[in-house]
MMTF fields as JSON, N, C-alpha, C and O atoms, coordinates in Angstrom:
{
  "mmtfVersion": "1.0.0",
  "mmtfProducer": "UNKNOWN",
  "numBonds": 455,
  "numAtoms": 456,
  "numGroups": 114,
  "numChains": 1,
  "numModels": 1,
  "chainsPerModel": [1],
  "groupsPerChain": [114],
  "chainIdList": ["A"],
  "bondAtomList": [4, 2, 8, 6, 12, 10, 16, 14, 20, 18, 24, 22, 28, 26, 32, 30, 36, 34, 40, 38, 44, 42, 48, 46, 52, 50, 56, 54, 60, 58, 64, 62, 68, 66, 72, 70, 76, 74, 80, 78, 84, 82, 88, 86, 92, 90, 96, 94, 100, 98, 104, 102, 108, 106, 112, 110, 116, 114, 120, 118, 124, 122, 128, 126, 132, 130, 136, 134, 140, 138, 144, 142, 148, 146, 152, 150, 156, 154, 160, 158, 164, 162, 168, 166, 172, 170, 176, 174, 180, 178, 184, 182, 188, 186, 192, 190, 196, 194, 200, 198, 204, 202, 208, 206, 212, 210, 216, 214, 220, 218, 224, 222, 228, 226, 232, 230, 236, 234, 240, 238, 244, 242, 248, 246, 252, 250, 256, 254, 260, 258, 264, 262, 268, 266, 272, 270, 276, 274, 280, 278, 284, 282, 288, 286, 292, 290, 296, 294, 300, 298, 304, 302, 308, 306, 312, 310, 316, 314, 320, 318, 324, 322, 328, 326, 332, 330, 336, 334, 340, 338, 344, 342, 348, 346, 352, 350, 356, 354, 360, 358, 364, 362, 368, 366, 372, 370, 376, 374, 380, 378, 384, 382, 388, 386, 392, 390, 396, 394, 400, 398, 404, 402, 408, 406, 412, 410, 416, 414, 420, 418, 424, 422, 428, 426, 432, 430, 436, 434, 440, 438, 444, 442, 448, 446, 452, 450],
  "bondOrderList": [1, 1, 1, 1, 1, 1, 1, 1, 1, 1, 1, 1, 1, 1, 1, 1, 1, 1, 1, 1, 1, 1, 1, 1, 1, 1, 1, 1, 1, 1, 1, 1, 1, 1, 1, 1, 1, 1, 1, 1, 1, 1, 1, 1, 1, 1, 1, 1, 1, 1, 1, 1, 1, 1, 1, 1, 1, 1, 1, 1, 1, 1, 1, 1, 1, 1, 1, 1, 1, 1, 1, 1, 1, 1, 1, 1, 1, 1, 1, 1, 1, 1, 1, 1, 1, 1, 1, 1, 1, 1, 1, 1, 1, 1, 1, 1, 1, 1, 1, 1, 1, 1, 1, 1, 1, 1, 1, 1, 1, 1, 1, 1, 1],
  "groupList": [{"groupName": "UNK", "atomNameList": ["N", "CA", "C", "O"], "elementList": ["N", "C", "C", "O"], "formalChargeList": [0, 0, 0, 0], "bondAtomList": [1, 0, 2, 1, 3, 2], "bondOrderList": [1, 1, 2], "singleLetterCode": "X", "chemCompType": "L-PEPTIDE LINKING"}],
  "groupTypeList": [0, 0, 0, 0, 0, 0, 0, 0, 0, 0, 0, 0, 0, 0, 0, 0, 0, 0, 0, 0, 0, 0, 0, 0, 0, 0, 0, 0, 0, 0, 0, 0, 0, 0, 0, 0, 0, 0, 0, 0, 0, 0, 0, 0, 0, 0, 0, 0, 0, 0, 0, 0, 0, 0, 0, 0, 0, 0, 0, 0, 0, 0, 0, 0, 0, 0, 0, 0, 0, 0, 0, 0, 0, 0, 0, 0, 0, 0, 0, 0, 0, 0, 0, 0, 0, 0, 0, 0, 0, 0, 0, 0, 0, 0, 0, 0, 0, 0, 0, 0, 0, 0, 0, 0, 0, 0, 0, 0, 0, 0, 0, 0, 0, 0],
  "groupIdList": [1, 2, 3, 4, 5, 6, 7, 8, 9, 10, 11, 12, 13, 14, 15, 16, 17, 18, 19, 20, 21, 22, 23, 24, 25, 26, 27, 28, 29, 30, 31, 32, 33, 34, 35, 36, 37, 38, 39, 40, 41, 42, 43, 44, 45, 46, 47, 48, 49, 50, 51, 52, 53, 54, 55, 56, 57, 58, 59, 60, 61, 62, 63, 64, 65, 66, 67, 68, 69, 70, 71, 72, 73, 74, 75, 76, 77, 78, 79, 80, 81, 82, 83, 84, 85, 86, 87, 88, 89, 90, 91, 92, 93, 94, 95, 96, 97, 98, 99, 100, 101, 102, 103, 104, 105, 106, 107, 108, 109, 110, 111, 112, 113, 114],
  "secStructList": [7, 7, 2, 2, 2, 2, 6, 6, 6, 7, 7, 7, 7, 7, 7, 7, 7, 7, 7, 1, 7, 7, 6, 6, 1, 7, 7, 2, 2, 2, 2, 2, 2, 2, 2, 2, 2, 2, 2, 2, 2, 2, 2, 2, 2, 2, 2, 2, 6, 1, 7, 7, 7, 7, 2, 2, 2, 2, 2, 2, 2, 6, 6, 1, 1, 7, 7, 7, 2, 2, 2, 2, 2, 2, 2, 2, 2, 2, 2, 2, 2, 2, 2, 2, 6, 7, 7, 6, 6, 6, 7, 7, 1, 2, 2, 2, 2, 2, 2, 7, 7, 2, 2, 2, 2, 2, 2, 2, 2, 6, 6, 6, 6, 7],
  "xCoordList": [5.637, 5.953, 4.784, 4.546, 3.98, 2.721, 1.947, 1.204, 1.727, 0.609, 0.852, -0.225, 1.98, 2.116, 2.248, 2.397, 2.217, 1.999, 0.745, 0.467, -0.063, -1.457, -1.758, -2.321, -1.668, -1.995, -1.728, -2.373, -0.738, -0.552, -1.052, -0.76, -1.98, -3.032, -2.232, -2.208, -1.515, -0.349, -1.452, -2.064, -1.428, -2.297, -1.243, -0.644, -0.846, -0.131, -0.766, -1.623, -0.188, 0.144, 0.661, 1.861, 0.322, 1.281, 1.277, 0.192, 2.088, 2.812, 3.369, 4.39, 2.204, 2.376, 3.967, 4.076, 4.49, 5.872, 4.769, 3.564, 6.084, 4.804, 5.137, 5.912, 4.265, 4.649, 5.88, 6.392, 6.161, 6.601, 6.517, 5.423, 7.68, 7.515, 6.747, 7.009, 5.969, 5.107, 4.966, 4.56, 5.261, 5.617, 4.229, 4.231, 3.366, 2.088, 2.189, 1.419, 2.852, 2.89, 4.005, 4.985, 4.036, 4.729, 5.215, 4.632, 6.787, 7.481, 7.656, 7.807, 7.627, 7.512, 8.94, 8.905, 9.984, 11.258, 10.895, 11.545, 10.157, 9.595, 9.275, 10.025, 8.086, 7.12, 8.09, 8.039, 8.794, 9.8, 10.341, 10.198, 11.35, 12.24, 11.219, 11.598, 9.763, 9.325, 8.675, 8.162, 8.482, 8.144, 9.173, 8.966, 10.49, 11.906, 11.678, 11.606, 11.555, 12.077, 11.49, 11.96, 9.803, 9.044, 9.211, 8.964, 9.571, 9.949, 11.206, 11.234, 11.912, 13.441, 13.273, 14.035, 12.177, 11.484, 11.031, 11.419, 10.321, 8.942, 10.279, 10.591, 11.271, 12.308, 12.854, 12.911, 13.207, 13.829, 13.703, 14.651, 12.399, 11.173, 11.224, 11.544, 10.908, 10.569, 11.91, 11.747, 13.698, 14.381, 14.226, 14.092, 14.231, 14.073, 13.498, 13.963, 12.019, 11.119, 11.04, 10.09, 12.17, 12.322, 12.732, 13.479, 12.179, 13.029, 14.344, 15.019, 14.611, 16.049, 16.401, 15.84, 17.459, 17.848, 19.235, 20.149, 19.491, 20.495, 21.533, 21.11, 22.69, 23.357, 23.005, 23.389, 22.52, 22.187, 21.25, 21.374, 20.094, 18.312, 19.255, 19.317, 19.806, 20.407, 20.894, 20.564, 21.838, 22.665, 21.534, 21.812, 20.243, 19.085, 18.381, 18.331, 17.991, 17.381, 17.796, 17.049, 19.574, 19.942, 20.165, 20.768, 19.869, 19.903, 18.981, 19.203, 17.322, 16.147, 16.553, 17.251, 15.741, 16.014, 14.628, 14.827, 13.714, 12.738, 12.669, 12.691, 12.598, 12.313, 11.166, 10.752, 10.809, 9.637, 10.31, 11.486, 9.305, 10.071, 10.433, 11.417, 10.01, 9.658, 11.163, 11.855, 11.588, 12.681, 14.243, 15.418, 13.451, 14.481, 14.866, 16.068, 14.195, 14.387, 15.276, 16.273, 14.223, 15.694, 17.063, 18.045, 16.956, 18.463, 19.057, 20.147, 18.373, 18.983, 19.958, 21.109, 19.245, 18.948, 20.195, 21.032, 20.18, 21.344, 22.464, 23.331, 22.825, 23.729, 24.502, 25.682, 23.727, 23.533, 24.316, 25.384, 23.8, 24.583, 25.539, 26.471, 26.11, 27.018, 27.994, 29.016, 28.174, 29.149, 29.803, 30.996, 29.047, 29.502, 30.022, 30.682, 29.514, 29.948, 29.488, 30.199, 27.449, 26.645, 25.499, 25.307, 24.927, 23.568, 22.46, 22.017, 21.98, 20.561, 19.691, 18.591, 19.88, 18.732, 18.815, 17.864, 20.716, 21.029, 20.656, 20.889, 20.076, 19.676, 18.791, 17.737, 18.928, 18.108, 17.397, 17.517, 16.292, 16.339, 17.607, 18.298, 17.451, 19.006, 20.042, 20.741, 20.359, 21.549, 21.744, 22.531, 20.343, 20.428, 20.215, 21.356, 19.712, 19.428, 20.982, 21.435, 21.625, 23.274, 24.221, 25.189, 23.846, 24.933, 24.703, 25.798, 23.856, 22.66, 23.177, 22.763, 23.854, 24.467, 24.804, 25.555, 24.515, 25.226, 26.981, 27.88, 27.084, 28.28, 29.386, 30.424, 28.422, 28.982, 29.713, 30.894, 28.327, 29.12, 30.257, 31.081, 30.2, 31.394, 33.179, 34.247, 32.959, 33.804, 34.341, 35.35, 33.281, 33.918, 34.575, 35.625, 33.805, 34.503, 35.924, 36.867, 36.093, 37.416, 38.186, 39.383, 37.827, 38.989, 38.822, 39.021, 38.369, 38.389, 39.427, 39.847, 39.538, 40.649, 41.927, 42.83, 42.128, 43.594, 44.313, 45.299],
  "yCoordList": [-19.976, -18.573, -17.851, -16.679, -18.585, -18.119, -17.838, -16.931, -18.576, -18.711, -17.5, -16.979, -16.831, -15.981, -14.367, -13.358, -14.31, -13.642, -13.484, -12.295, -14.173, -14.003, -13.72, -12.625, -14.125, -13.444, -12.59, -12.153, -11.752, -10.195, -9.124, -7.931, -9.962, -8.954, -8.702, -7.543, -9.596, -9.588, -10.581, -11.617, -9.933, -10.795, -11.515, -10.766, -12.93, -13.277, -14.622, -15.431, -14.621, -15.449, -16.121, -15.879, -17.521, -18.092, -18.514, -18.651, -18.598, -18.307, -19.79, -20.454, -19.885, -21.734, -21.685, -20.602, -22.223, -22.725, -22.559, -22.776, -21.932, -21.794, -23.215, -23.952, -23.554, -24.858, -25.003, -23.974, -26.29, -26.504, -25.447, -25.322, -24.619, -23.86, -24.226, -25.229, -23.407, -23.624, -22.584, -21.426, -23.134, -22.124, -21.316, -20.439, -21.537, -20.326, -19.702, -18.742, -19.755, -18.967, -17.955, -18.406, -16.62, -15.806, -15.6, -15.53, -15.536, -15.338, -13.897, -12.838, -13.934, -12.604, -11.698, -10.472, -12.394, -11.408, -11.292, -10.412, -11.821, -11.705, -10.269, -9.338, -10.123, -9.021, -7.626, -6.457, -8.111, -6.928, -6.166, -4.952, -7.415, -6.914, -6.007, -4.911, -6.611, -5.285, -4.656, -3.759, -4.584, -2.975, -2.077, -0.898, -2.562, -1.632, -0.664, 0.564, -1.985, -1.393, -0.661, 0.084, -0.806, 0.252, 1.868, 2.98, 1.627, 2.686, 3.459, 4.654, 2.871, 3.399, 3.958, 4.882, 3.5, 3.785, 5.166, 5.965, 5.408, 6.74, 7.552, 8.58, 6.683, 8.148, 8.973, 10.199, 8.043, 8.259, 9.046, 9.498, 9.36, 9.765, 11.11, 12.083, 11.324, 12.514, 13.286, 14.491, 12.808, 13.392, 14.091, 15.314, 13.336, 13.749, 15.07, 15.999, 14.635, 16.168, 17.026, 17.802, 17.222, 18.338, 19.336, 19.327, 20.509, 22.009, 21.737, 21.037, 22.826, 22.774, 23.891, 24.953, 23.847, 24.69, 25.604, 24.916, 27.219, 28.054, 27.255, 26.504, 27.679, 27.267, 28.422, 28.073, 29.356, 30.266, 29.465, 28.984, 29.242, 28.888, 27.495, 27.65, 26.566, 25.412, 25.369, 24.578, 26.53, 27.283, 27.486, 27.275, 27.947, 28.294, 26.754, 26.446, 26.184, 25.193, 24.351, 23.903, 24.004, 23.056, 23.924, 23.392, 24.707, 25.562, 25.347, 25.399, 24.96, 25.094, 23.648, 22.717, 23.842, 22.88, 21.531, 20.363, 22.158, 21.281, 21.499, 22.601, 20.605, 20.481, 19.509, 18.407, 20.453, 19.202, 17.736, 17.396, 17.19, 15.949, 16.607, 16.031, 17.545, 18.057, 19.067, 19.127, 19.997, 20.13, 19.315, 19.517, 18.267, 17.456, 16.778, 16.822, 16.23, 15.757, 16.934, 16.832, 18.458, 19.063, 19.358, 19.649, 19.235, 18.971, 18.547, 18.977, 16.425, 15.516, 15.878, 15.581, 16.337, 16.698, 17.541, 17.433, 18.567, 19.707, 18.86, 18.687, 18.473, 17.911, 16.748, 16.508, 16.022, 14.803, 15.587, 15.101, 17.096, 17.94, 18.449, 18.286, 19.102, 19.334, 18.595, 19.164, 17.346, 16.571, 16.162, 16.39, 15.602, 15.426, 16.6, 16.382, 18.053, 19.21, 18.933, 18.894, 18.62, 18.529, 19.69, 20.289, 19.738, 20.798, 20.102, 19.318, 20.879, 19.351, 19.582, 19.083, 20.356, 20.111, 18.799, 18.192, 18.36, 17.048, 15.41, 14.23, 16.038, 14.732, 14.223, 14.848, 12.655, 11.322, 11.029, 11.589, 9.871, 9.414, 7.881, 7.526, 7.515, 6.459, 7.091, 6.405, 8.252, 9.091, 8.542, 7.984, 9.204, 9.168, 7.953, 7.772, 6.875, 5.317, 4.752, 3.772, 5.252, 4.784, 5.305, 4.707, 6.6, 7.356, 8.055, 8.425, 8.262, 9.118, 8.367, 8.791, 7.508, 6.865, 7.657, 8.545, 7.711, 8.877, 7.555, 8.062, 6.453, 5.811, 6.435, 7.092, 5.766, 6.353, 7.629, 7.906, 8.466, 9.639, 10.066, 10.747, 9.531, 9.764, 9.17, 9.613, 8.181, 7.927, 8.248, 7.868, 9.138, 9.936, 11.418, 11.938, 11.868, 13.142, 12.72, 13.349, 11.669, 10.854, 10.516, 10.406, 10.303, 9.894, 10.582, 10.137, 12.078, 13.26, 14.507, 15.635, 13.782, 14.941, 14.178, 14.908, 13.134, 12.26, 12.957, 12.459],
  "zCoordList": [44.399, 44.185, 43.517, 43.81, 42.541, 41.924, 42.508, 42.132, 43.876, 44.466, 45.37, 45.657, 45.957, 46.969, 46.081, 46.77, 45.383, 44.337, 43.939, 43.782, 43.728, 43.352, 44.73, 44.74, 45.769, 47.163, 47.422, 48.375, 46.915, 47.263, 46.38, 46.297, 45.67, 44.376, 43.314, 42.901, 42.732, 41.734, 40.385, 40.645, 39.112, 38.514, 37.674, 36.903, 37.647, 37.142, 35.936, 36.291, 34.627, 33.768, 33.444, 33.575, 32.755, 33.02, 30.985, 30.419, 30.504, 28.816, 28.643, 28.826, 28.229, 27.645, 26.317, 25.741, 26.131, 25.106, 23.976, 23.852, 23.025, 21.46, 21.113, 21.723, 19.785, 19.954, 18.382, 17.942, 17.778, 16.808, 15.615, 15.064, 15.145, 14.314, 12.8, 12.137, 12.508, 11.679, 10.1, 10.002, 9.463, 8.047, 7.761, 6.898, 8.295, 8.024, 9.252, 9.204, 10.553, 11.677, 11.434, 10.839, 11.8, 11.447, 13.043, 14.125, 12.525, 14.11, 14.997, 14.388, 16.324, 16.568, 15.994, 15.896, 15.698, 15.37, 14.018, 13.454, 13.366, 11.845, 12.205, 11.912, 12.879, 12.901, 13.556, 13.174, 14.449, 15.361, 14.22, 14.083, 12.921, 12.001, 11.0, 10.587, 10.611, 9.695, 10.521, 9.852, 11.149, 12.125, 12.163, 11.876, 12.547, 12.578, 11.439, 11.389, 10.211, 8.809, 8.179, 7.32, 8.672, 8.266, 9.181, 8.716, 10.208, 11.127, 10.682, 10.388, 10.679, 9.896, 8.654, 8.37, 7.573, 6.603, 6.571, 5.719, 7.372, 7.935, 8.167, 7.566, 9.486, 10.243, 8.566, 8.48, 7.368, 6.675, 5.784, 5.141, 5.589, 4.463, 5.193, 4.51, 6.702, 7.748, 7.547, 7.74, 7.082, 7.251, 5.981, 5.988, 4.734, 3.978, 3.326, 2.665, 3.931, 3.882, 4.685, 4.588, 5.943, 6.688, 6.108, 5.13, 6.781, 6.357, 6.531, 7.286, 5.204, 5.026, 5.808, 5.539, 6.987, 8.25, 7.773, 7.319, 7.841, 7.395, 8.858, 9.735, 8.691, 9.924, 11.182, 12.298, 11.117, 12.144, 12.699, 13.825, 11.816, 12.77, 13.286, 14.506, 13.033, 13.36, 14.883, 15.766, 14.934, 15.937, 17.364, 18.544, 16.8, 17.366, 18.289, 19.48, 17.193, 17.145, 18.14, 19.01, 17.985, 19.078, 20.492, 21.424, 20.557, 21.927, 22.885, 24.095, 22.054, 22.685, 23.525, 23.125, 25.046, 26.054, 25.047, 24.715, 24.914, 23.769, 22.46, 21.911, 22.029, 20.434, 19.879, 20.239, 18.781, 18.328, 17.642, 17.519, 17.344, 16.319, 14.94, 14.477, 14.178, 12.951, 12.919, 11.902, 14.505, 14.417, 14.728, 14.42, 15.544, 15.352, 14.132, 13.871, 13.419, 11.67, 10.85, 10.134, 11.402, 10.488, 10.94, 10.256, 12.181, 12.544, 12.285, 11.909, 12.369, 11.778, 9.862, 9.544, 9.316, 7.769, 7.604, 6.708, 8.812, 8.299, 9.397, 8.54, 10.152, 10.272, 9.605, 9.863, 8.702, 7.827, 6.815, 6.443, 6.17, 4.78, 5.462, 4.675, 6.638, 7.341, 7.422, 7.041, 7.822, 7.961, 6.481, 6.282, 5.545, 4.164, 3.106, 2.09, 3.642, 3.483, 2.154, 1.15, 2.255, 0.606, 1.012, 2.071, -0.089, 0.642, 0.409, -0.431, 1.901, 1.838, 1.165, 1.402, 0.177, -0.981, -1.849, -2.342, -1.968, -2.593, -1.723, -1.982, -0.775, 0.325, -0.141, -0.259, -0.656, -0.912, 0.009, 1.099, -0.274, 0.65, 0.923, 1.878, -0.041, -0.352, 0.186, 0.933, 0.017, 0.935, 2.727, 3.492, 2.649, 4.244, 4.481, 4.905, 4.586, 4.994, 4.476, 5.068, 3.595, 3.658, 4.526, 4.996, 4.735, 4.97, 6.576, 6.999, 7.323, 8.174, 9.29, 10.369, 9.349, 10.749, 11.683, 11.28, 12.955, 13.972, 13.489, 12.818, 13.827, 13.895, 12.681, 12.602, 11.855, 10.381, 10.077, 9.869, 10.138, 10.888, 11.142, 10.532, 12.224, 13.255, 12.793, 13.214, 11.92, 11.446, 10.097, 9.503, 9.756, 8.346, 9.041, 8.663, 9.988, 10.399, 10.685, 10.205, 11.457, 11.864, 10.848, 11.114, 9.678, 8.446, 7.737, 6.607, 7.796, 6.862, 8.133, 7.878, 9.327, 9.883, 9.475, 9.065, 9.498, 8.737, 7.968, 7.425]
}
């Protein structure tokens, strides 16, 4: 199958087995998990320091067919003080990395209509 493959101008590799895990080798789900966490980190920090949005410009904001990232964060931010019915001037960053779940979320709006 390799071989008919490399005949049709296909450049193929072939990914030797890593070998015996090794306590100075760092695993790739090692590296996946702090990449996430530093990423989730940055998203968290970015919500944080977004403009704080009136509910009109908000109203605005989610209308546009594009948005930047910078307005998406404050979206994130005023929907985040919206739902908890706090003002996002009181937004942590500990707030949001606890609380900032779309899931989460969704299930406080759900046991605050109860």
């Amino acid at each position: 199958m390799v071989d008919f493959l490399r005949k049709a101008g296909m450049i193929i590799s072939i990914i030797e087995p890593i070998p015996k895990y090794d306590e100075n080798v760092t695993s790739l789900s090692q590296v996946v998990k702090l990449n996430s966490a530093t990423i989730k980190a940055e998203e968290i920090s970015a919500i944080t320091n977004a403009n704080i949005l009136d509910h009109e410009t908000a109203e605005l904001l989610e209308s546009k067919s594009k948005k930047t990232l910078e307005e998406i964060r404050s979206l994130d931010r005023h929907h985040i003080a919206d739902c908890y019915e706090i003002s996002s001037e009181s937004l942590t960053e500990e707030f949001i990395s606890k609380y900032g779940n779309y899931n989460y979320m969704k299930w406080f709006r759900a046991y605050r209509q109860l």
